[in-house]
N, C-alpha and C positions, 0 to 999 in steps of 0.2 A: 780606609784608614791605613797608616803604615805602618807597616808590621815591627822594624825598626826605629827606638825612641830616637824621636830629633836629636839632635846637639849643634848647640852654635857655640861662638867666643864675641865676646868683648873688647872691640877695638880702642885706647883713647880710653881706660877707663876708670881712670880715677882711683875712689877707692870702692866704686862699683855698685854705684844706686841701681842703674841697668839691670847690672846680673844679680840685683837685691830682687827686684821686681820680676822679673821675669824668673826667676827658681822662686817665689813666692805663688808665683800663676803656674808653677808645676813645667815647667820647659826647663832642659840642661843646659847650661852656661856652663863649659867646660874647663874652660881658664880664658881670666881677665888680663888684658896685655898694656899698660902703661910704663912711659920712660921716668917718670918720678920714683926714688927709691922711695919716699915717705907713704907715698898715695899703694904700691906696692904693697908695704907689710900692713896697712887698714885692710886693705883687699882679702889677702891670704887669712888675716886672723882672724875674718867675718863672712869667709866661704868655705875655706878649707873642708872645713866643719859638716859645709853643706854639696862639697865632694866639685868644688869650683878652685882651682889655684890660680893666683896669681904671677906674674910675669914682669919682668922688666925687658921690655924692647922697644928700639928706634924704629917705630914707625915708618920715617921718612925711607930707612932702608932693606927693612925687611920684608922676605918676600911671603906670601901666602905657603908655600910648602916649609918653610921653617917656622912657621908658628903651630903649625899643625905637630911637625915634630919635636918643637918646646911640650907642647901641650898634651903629647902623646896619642893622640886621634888620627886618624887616616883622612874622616872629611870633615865635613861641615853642613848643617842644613841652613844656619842661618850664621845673619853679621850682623852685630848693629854696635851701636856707640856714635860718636861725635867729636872730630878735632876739635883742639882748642878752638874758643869761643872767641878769645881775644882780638883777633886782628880783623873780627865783624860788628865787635857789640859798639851799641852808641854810647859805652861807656869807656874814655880812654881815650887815646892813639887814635884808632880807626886807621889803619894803615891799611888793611884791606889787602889787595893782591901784593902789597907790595912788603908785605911780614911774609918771611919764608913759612911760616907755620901757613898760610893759607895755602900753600899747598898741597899740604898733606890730605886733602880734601879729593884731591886729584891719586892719592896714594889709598884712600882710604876703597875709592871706586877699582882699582887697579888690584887689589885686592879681593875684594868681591868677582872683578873677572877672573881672575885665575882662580881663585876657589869654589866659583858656581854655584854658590847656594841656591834655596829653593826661595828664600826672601832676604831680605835686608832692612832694617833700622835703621835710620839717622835724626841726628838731634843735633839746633843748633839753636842760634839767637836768632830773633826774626829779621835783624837788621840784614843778615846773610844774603837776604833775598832782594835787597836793595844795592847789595853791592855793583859797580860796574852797569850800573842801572839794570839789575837783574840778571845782567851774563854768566858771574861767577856760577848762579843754581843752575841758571839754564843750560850752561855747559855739561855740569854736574848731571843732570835729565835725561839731557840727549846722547850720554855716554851709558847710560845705563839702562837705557829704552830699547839701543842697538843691541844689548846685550839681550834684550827678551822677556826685560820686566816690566810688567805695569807697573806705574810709580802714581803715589798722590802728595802733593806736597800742601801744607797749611802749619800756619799761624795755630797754634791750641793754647790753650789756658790749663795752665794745673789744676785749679780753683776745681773745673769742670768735674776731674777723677777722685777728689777729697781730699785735695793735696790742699793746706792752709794758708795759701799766699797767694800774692798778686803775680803770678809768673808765667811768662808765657816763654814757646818756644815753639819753633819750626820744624816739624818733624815728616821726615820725608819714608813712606814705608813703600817697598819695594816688593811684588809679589812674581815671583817668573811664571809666565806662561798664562797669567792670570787676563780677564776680558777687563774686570772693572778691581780699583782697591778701596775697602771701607777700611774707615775711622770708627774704635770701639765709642758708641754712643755714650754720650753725657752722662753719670749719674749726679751729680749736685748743681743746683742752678734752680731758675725757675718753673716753676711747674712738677722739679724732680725734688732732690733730698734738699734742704738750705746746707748752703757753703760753712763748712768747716771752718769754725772761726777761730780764733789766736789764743780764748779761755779755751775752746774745748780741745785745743792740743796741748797747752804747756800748763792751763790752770789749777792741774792737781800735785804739780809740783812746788815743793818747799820753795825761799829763797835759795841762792844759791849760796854754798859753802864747801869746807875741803872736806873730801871722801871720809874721813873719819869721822865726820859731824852727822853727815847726809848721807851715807852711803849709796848714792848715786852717781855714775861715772860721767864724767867729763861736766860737771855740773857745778864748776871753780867759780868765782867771782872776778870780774874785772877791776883792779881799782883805780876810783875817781881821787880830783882832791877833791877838800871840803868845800872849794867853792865851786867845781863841775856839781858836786851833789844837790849842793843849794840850788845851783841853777835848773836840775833836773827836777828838784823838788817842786817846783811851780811850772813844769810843761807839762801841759794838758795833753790828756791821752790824742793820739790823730792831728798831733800838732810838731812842728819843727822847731828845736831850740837855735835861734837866730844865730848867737858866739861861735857855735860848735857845729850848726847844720845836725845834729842830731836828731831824729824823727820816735816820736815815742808811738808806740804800737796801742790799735784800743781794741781793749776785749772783746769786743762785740763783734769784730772786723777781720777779715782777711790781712793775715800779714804784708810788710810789705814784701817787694823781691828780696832775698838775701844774695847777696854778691861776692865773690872769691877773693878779687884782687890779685894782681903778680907783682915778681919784683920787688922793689921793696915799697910797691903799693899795698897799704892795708884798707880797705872798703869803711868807711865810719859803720856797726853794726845798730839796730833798730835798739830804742831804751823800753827797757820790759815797760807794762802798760801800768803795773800796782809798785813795783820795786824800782828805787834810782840810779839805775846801773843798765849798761849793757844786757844783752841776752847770752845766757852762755853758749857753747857748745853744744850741750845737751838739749837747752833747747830753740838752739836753730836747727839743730837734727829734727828735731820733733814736728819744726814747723815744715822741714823740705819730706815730711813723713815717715822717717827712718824709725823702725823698731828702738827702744830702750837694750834689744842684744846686740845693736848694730855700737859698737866700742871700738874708740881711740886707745890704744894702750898711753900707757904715761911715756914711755921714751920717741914719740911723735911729738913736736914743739906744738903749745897750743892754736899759736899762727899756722901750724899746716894743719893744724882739726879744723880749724874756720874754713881754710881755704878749701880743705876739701869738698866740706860741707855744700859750700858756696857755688862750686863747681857741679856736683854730682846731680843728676839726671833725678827726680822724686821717685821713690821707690812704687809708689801704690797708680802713678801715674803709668809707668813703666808696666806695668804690671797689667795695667788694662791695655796696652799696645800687644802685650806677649797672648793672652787671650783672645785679640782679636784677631792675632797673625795664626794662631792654633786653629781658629774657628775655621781662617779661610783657605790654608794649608790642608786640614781636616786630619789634623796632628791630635792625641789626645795626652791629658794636660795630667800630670801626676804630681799635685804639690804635696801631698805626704813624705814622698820618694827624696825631698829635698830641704827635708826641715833640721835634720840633722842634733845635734847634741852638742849645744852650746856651752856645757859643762866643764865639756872636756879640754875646755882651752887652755893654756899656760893663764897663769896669773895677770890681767892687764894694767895691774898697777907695783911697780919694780920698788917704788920709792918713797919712803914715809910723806906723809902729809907736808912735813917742814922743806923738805929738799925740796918736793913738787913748789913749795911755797915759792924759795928761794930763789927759785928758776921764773918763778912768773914774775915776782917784782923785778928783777934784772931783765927783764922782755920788756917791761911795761913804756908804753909809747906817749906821746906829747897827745894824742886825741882824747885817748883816755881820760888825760889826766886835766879835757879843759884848756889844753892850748894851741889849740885852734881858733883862734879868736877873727872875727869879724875886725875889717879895717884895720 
């Protein structure tokens, strides 16, 4: 064992499902490093706490010895995280090599060389591995194999770690000096636990309403007109509203993927399975596995809680990657040491109910609202 507690950082990280899961599995996530201001202060006001800061840096130009010195660490045992998704997923554009962000992929490896860690995480879409007919990963392999890591690359399902949705994702773990790399075994599926379904994550929560009603955070309503509602009021659970493309989620069932969106694309989100509306934030949190202490504050626009959301790596998925990487590191795992005092945070909600109100209807979009209409 080492006598000295690991610590890594978080590349790409959102607002930090990653370094959710991984200080939940007892490993240091030292500070989370993303170029979004908004994804930023989610970061810091749901790690801080737990002795994790957040960061804002350019990727594309920063070197491995200044993030260490943002971050105030000398090394690093480990990296993980994941460039943006967008310019691989088969959702969108698909631009692929040819979106500058795909190469931050090449930045994110470049990194990893000059800091030397003892392993590394990556997490992307599976489509990644099709790009360029497979060059782009393979590049990505044989740049980091020369460096002296075994690497394992696969396709995984969240489903698999009790993560409540239909989500898969590519996750490449890097081990140096290692003969062979495992994947922490399945716990849900068959033969093992049954898959975490859609009631047993979000079904003991009320409808949704404002924080003074419900006092639940980020657990607002979307609203419909009264003709999206009507409409919603007759789609059967596990089925698609045809006008709107809307898909309503059934309880029995694995959510579907939840999706981020950029730009001023916004993802149409799943309609609860009992209620005629959207899912909130809260609980599409719930369904990518995030804690009920894991909060948006109110001065975040509810469009970047979604998106975050949508983006962020599942926390309990995550969690059994840092486990496994402890196991074969032979790191030992202290998630006490990292539970912290959620208490102590500044207030996350700044603004009465009416203002939060106010701001949402002045947000409110044509899908919402039903119009998005077929032909």
């Amino acid at each position: 064992m080492t006598k000295r507690a690991p610590i890594g950082i978080e590349l790409f990280a959102g607002c930090g499902g990653m370094s959710t899961g991984f200080l939940d599995a007892g490993l240091h996530v030292a500070a989370g490093f993303e170029l979004d201001d908004r994804a930023v202060d989610a970061y810091g006001y749901n790690h801080a706490y737990r002795g994790s800061k957040g960061f804002k840096a350019d990727l594309a130009e920063a070197s491995g010895k200044s993030l260490l010195q943002t971050a105030g660490i000398k090394k690093v045992d480990f990296i993980v995280g994941g460039p943006p998704c967008q310019p691989f997923s088969i959702v969108g554009k698909r631009l692929g090599t040819a979106d500058p962000r795909a190469d931050l992929l090449s930045h994110f490896a470049s990194i990893v060389e000059e800091l030397s860690p003892k392993a590394f995480l990556f997490e992307n879409v599976p489509n990644l591995g099709k790009i360029d007919e497979g060059q782009v990963l393979a590049r990505f392999l044989s740049r980091v194999r020369k460096l002296g890591f075994a690497v394992r690359a696969e396709v995984v399902a969240a489903a698999d770690y009790g993560v409540p949705q239909l989500r898969k994702r590519l996750v490449v773990l890097g081990l140096r000096g290692a003969n062979r790399v495992k994947f922490p075994e399945p716990t849900h599926g068959p033969l093992r636990l049954p898959y975490v379904s859609t009631a047993d994550a979000i079904g003991d929560l009320p409808d949704a309403a404002e924080f003074g009603a419900c006092g639940i955070f980020n657990h607002e309503p979307t609203f419909h007109s009264p003709d999206m509602r009507a409409r919603l009021s007759k789609l059967q659970p596990g089925k698609r509203e045809k006008g709107s493309f809307h898909d309503r989620l059934h309880s029995e069932r694995l959510s579907y993927t939840l999706r981020a969106g950029s730009g001023n694309f916004s993802p149409l989100r799943p309609i609860h399975y009992e209620f005629d509306r959207v899912i909130t934030v809260r609980e599409s949190a719930r369904i990518q596995s995030f804690s009920d202490e894991f909060i948006w504050p109110d001065r975040i626009p509810r469009l970047q809680q979604y998106r975050q959301v949508g983006n962020a790596v599942p926390p309990l998925m995550a969690r059994a990657f840092a486990i496994s990487m402890a196991e074969q590191c032979e790191w030992k795992l202290t998630p006490k040491k990292f539970v912290g005092d959620a208490t102590g945070r500044p207030a996350a909600m700044a603004m009465s109910d009416d203002e939060r109100l106010q701001k949402r209807l002045s947000r409110t979009r044509g899908a919402s609202l039903g119009l998005r209409l077929a032909g």
